[in-house]
DSSP file (Angstrom, degrees, kcal/mol; ACC not computed):
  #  RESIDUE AA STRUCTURE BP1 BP2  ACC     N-H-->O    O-->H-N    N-H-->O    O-->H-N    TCO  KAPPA ALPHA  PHI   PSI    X-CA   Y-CA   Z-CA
    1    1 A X              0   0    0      0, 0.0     2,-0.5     0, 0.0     0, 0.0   0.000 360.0 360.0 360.0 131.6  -18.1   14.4   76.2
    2    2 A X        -     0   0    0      1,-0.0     2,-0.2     0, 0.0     0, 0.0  -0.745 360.0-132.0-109.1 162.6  -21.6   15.0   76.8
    3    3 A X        -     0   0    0     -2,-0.5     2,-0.4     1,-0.0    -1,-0.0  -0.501  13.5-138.3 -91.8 149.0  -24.4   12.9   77.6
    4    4 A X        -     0   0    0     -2,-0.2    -1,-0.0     1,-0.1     0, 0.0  -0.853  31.5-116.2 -99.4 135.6  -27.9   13.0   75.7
    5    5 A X     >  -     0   0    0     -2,-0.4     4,-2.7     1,-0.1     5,-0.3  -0.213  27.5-110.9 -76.7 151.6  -30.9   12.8   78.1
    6    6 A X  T  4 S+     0   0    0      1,-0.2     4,-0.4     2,-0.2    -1,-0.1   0.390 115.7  53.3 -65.1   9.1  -32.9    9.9   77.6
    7    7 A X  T  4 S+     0   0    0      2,-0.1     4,-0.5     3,-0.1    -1,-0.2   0.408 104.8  53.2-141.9 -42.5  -35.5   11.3   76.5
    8    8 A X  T  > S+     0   0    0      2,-0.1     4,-2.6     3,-0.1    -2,-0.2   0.974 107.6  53.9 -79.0 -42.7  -33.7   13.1   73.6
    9    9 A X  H  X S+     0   0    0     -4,-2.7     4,-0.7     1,-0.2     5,-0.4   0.886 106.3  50.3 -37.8 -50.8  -32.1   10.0   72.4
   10   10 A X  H  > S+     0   0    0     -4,-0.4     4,-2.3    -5,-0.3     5,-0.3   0.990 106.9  53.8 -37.7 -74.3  -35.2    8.6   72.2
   11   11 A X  H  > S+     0   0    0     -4,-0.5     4,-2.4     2,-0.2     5,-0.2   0.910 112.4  46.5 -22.1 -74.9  -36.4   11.8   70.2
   12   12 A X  H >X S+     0   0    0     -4,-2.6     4,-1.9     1,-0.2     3,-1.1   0.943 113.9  46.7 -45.7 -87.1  -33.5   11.2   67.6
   13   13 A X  H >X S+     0   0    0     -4,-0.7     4,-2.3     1,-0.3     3,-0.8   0.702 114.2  51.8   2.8 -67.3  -34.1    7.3   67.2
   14   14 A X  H >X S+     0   0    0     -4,-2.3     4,-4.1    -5,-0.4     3,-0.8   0.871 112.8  36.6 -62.3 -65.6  -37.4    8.1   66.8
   15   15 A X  H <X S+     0   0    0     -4,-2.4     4,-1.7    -3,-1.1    -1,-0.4   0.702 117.3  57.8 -73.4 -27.4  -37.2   10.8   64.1
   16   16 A X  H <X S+     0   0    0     -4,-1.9     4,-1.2    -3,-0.8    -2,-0.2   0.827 110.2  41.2 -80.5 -25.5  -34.3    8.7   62.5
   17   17 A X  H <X S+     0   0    0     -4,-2.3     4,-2.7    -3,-0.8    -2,-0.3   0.842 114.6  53.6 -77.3 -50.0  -36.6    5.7   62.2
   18   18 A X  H >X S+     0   0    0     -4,-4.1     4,-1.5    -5,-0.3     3,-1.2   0.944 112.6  44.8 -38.4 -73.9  -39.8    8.0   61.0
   19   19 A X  H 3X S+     0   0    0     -4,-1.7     4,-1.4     2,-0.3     3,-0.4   0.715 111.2  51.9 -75.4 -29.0  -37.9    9.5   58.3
   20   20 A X  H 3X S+     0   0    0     -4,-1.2     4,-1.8     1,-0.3    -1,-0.3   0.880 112.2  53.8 -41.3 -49.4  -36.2    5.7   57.2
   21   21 A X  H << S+     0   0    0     -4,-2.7     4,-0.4    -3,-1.2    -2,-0.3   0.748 101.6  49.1 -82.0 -22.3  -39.7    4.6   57.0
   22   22 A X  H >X S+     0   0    0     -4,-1.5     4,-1.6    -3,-0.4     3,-0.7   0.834 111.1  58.8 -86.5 -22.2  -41.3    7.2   54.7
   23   23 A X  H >X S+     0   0    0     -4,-1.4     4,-1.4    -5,-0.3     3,-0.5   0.911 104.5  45.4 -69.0 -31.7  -38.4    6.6   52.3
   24   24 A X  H 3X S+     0   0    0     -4,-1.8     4,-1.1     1,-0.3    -1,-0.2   0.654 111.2  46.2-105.0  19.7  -38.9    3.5   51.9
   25   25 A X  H <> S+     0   0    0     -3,-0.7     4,-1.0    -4,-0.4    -1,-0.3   0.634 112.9  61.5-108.0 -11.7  -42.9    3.6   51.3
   26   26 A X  H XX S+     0   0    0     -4,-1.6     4,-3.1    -3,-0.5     3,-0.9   0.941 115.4  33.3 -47.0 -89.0  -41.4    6.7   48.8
   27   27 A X  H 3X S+     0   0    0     -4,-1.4     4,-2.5     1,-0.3     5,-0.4   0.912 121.6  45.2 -24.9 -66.3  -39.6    3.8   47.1
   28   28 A X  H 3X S+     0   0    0     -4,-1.1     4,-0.7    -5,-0.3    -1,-0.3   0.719 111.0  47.7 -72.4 -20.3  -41.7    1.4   47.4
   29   29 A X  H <X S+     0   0    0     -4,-1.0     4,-1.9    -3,-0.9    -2,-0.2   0.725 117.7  50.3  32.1 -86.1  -44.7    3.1   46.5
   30   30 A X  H  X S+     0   0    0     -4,-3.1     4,-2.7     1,-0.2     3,-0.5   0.964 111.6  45.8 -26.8 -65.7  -42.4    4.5   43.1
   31   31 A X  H  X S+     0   0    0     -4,-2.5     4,-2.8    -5,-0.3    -1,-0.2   0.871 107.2  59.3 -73.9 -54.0  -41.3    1.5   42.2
   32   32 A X  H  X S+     0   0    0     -4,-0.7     4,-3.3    -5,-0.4     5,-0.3   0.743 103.6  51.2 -25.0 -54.0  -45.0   -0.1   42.6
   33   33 A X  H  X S+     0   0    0     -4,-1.9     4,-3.7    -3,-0.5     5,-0.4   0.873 111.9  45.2 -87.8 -25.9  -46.7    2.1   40.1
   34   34 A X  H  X>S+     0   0    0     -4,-2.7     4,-8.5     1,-0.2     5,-0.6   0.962 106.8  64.0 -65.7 -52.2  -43.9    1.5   37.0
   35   35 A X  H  <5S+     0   0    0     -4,-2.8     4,-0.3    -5,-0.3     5,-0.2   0.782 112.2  28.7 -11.2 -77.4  -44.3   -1.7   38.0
   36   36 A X  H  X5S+     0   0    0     -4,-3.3     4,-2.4     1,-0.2     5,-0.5   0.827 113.1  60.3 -66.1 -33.3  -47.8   -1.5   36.9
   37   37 A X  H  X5S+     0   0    0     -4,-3.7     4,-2.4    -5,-0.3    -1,-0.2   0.953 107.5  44.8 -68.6 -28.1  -47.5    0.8   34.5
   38   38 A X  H  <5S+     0   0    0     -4,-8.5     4,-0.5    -5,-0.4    -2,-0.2   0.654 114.6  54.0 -86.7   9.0  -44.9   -1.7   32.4
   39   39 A X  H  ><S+     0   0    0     -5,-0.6     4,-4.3    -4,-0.3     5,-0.3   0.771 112.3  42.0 -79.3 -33.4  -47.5   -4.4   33.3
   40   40 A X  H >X S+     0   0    0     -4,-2.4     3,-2.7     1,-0.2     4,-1.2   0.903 112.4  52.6 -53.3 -73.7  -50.4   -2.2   31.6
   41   41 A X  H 3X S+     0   0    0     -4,-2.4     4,-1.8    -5,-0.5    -1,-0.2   0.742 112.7  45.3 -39.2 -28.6  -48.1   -1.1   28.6
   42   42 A X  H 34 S+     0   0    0     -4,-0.5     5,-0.4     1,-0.2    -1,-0.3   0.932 114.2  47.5 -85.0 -27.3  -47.2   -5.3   27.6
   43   43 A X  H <X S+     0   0    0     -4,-4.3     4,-2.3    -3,-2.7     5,-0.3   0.945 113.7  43.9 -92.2 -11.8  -50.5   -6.4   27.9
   44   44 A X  H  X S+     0   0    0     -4,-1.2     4,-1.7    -5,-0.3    -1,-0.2   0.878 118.3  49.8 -78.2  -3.6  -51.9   -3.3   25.6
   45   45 A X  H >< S+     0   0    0     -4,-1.8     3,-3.0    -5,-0.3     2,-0.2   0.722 115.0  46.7 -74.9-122.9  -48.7   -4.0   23.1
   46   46 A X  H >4 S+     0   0    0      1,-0.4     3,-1.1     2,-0.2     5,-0.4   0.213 109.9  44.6  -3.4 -53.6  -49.8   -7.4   23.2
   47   47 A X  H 3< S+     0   0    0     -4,-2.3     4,-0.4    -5,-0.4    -1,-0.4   0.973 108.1  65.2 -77.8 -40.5  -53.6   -7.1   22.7
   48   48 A X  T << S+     0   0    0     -3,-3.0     2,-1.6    -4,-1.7    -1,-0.2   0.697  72.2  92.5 -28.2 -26.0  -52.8   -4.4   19.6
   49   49 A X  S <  S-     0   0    0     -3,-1.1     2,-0.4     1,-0.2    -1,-0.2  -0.470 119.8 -76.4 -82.6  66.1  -51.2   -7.0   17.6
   50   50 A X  S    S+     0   0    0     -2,-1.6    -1,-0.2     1,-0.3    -2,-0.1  -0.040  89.6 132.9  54.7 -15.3  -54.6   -7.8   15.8
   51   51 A X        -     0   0    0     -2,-0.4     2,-0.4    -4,-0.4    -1,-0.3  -0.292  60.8 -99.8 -66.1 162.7  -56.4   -9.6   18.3
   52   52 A X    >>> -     0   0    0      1,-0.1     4,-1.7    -3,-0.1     3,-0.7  -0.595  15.5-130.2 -91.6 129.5  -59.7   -8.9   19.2
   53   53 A X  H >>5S+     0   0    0     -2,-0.4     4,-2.2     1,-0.3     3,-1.6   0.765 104.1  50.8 -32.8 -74.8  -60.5   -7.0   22.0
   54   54 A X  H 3>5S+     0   0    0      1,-0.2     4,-0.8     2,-0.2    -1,-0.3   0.746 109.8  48.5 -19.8 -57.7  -63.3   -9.8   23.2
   55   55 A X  H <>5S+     0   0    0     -3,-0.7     4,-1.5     2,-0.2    -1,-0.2   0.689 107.8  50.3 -96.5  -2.2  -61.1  -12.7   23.0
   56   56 A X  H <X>S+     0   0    0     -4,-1.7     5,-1.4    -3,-1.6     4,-1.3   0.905 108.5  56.3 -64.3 -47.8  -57.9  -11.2   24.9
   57   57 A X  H  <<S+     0   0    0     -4,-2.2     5,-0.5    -5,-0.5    -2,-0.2   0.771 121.4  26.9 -48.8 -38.4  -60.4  -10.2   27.7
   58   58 A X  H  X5S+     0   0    0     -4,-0.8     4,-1.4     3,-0.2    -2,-0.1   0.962 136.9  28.0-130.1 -94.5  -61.7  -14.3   27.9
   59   59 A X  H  <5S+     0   0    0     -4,-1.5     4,-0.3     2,-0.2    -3,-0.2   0.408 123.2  30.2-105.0 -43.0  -58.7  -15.8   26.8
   60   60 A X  T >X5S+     0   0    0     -4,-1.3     4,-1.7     2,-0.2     3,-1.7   0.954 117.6  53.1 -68.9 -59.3  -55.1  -13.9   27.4
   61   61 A X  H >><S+     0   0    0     -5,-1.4     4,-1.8     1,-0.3     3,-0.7   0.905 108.4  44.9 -65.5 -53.0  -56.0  -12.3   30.4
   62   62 A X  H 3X S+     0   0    0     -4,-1.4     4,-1.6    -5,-0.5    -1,-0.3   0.757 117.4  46.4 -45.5 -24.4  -57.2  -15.2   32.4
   63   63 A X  H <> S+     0   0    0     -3,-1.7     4,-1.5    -4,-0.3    -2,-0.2   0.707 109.5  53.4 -91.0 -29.6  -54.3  -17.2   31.3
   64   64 A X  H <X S+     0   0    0     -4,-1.7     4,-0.9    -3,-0.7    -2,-0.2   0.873 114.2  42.8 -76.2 -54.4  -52.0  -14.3   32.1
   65   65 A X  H  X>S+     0   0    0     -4,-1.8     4,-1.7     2,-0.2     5,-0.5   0.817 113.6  51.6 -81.4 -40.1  -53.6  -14.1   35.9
   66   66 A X  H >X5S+     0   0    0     -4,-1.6     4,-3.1    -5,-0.3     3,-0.8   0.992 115.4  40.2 -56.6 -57.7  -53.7  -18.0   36.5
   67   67 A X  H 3X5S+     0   0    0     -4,-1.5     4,-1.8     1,-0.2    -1,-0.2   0.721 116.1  50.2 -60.9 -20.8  -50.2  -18.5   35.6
   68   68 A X  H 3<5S+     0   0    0     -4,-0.9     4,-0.4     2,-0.2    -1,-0.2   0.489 108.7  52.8 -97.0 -11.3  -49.1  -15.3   37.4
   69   69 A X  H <X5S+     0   0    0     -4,-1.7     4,-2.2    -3,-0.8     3,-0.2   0.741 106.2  52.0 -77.4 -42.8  -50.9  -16.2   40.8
   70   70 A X  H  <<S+     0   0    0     -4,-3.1     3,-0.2    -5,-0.5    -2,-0.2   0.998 114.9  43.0 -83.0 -36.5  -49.4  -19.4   41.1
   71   71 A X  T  < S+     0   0    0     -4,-1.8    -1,-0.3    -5,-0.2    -2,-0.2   0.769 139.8   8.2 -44.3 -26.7  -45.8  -17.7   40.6
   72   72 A X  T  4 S-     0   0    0     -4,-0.4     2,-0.7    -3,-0.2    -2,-0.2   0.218  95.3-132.2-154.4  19.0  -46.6  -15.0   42.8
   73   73 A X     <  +     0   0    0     -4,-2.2     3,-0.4    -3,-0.2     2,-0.4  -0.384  61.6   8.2  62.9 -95.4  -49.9  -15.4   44.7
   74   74 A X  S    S+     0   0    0     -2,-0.7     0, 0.0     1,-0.2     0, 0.0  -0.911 107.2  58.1-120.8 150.1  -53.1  -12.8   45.4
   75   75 A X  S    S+     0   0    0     -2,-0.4    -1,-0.2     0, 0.0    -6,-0.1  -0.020  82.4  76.1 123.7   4.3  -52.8   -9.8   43.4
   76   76 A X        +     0   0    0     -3,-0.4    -8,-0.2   -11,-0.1    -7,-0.2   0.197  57.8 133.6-129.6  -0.5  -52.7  -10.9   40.1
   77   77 A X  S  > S-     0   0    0     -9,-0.1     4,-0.5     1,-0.1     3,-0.1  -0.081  76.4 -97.3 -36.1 145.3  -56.9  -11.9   39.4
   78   78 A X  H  > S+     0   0    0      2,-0.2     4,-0.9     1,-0.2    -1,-0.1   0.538 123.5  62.9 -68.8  -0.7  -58.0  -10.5   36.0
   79   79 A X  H  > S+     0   0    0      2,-0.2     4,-1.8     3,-0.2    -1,-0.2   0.855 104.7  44.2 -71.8 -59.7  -59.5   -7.5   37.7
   80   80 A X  H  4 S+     0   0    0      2,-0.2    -2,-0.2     1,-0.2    -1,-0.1   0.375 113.9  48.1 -73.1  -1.6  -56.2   -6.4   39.0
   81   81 A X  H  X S+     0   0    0     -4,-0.5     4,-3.4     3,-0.1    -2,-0.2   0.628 113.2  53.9-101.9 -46.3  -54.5   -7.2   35.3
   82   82 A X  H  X S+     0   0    0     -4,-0.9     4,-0.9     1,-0.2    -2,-0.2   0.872 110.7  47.1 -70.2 -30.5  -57.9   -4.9   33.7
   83   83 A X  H  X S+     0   0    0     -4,-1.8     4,-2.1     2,-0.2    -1,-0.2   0.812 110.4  50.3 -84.2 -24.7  -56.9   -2.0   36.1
   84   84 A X  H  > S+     0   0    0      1,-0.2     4,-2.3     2,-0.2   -43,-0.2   0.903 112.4  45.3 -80.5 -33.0  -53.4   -2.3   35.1
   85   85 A X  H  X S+     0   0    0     -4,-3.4     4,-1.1   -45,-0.2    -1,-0.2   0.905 110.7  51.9 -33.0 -46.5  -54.4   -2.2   31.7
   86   86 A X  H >X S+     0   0    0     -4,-0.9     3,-4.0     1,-0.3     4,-1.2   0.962 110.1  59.1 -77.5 -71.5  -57.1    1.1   32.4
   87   87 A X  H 3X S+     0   0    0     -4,-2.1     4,-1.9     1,-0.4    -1,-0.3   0.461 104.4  44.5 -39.8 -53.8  -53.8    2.6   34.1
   88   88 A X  H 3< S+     0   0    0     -4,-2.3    -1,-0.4   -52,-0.3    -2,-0.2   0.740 115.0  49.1 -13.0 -65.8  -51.7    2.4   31.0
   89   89 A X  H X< S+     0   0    0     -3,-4.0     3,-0.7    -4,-1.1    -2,-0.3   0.755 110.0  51.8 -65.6 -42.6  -54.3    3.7   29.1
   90   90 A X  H 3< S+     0   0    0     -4,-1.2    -2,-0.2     1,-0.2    -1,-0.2   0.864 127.3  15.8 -39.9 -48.3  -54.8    6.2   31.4
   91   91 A X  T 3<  +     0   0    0     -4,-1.9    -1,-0.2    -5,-0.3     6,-0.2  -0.355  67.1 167.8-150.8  62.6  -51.3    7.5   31.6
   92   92 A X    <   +     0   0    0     -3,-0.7     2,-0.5     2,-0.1    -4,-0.1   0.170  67.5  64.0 -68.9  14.4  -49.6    6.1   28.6
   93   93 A X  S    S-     0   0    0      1,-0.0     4,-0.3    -3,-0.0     3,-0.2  -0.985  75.0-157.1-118.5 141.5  -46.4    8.5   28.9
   94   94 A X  S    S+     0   0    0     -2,-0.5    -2,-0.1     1,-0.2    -1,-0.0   0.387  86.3  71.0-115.7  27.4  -44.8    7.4   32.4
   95   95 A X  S    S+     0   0    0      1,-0.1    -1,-0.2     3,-0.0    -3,-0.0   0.835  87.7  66.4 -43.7 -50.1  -43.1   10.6   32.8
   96   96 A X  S    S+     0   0    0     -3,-0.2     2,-0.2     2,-0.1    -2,-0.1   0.583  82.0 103.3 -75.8  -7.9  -46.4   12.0   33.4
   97   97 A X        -     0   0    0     -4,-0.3     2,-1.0    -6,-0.2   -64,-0.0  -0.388  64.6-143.8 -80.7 156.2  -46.8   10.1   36.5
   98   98 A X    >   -     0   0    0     -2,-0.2     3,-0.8     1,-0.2    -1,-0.1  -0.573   9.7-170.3-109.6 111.3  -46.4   11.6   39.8
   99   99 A X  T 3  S+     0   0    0     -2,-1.0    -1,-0.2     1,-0.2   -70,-0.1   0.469  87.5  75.6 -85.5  21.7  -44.7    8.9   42.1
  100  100 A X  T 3  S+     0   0    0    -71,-0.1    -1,-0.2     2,-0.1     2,-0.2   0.648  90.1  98.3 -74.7 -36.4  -45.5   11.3   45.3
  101  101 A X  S <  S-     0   0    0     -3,-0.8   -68,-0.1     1,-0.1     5,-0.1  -0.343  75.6-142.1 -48.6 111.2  -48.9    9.3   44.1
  102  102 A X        -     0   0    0      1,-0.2    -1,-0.1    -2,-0.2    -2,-0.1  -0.169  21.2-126.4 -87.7-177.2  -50.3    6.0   45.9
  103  103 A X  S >> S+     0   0    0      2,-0.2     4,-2.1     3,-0.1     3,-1.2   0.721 110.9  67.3 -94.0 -23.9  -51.8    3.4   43.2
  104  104 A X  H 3> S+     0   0    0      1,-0.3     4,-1.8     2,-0.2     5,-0.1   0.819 101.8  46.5 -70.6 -22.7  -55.1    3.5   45.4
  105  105 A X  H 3> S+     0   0    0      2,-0.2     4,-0.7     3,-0.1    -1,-0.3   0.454 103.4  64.0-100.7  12.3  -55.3    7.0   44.2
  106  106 A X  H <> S+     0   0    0     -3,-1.2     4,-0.7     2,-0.1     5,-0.3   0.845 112.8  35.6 -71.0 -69.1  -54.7    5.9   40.6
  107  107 A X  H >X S+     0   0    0     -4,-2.1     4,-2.6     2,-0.2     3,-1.1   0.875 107.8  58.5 -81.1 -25.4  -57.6    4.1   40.6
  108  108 A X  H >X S+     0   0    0     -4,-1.8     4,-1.9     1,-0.2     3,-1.5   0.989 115.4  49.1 -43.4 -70.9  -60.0    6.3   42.8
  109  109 A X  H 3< S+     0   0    0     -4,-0.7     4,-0.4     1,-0.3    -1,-0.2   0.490 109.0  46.5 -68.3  11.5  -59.0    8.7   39.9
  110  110 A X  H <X S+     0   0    0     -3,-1.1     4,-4.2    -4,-0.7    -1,-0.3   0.583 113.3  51.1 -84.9 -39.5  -59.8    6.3   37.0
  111  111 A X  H <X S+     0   0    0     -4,-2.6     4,-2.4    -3,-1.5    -2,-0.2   0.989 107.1  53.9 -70.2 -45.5  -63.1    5.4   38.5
  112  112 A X  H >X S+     0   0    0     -4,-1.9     4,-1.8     1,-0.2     3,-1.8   0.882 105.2  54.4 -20.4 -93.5  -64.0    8.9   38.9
  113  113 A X  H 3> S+     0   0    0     -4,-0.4     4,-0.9     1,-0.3    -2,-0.2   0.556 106.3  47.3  23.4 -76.4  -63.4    9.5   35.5
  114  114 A X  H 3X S+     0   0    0     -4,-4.2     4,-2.1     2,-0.2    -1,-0.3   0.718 113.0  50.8 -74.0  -4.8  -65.7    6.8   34.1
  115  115 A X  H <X S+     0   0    0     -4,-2.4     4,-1.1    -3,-1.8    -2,-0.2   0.971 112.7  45.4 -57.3 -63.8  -68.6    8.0   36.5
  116  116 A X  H  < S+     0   0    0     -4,-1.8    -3,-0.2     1,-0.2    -2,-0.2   0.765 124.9  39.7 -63.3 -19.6  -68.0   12.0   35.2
  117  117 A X  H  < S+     0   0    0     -4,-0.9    -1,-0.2    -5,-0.3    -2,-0.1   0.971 128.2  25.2 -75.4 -56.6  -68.0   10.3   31.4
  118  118 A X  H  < S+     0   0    0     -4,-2.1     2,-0.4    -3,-0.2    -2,-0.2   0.051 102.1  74.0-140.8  45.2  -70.4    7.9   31.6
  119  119 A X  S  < S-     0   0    0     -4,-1.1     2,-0.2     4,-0.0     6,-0.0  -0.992  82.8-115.1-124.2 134.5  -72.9    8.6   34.0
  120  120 A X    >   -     0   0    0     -2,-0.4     3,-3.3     1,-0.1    -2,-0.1  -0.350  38.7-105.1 -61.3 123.1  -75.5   11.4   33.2
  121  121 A X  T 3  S+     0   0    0      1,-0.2    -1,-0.1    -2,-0.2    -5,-0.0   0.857 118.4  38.9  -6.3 -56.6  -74.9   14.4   35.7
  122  122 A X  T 3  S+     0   0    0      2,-0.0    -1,-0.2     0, 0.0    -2,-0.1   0.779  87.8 115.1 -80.6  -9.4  -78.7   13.3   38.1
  123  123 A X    <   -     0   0    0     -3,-3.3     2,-0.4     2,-0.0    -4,-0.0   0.023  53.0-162.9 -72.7 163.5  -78.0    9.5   37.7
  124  124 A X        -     0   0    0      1,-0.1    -2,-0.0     2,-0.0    -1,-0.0  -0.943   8.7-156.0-134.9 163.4  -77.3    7.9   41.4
  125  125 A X  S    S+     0   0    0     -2,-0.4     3,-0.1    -6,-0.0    -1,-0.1   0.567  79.2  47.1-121.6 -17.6  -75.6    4.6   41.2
  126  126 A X  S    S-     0   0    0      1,-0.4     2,-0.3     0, 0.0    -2,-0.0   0.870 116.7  -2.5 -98.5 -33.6  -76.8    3.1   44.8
  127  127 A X        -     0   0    0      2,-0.0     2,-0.4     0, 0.0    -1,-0.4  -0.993  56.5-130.0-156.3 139.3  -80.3    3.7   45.2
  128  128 A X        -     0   0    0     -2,-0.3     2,-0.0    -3,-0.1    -5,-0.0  -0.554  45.0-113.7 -57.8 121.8  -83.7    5.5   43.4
  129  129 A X        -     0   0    0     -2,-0.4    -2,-0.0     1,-0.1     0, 0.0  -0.665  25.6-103.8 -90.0 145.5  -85.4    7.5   45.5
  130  130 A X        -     0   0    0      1,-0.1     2,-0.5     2,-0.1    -1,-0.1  -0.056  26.1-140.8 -50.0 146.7  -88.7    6.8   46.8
  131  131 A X              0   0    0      1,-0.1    -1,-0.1     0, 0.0    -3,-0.0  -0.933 360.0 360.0-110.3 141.3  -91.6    8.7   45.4
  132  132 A X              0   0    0     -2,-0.5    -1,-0.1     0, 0.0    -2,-0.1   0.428 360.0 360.0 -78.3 360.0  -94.2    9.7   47.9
């Protein structure tokens, strides 16, 4: 039988543990974005059914986020229910999404998106510049 140096065992471990851990941030990751995407899709179903845009915003969505924080804590604010909406809307087949994809780059690339729409090309968003 032969023995494996310490120093390669280590190695293996090592590489057996790396590769454990990017599957399961693969998974988890995956799993994360249907997640939101079947949150997006029920609450646009849900606001389609004749209500008015204005009073789901006030009145569902707030109701939606209280009751779903106290089941399940921070993450669930009506900011984080409107992005899961935008997300929906965004990429309302969820074939088309790429689960290689984090959700932090889901929203970079939604925000993007309403700058290049609806900001004019010269606008700046932080600051004017002084005129001399």
């Amino acid at each position: 039988m032969m023995e494996i140096s310490e120093d390669s065992l280590f190695q293996s471990v090592k590489e057996i543990i790396r590769q454990s851990r990017e599957k399961v941030f693969r998974i988890a990751n995956s799993t994360l974005l249907l997640t939101y995407w079947e949150i997006g899709k029920l609450i646009v179903e849900d606001e389609q059914q004749g209500k008015e845009r204005a009073e789901y915003g006030k009145y569902t969505l707030k109701k939606l986020s209280e009751k779903l924080t106290l089941e399940f804590g921070k993450g669930f604010d009506e900011s984080n229910l409107r992005n899961r909406h935008s997300f929906y809307h965004a990429f309302p087949i969820c074939d088309a999404l790429r689960h290689i994809l984090s959700w932090t780059y889901y929203i970079f690339f939604q925000l993007k998106m309403i700058k290049t729409i609806y900001l004019p090309a010269n606008t700046c968003c932080t600051s004017q510049k002084k005129k001399n």
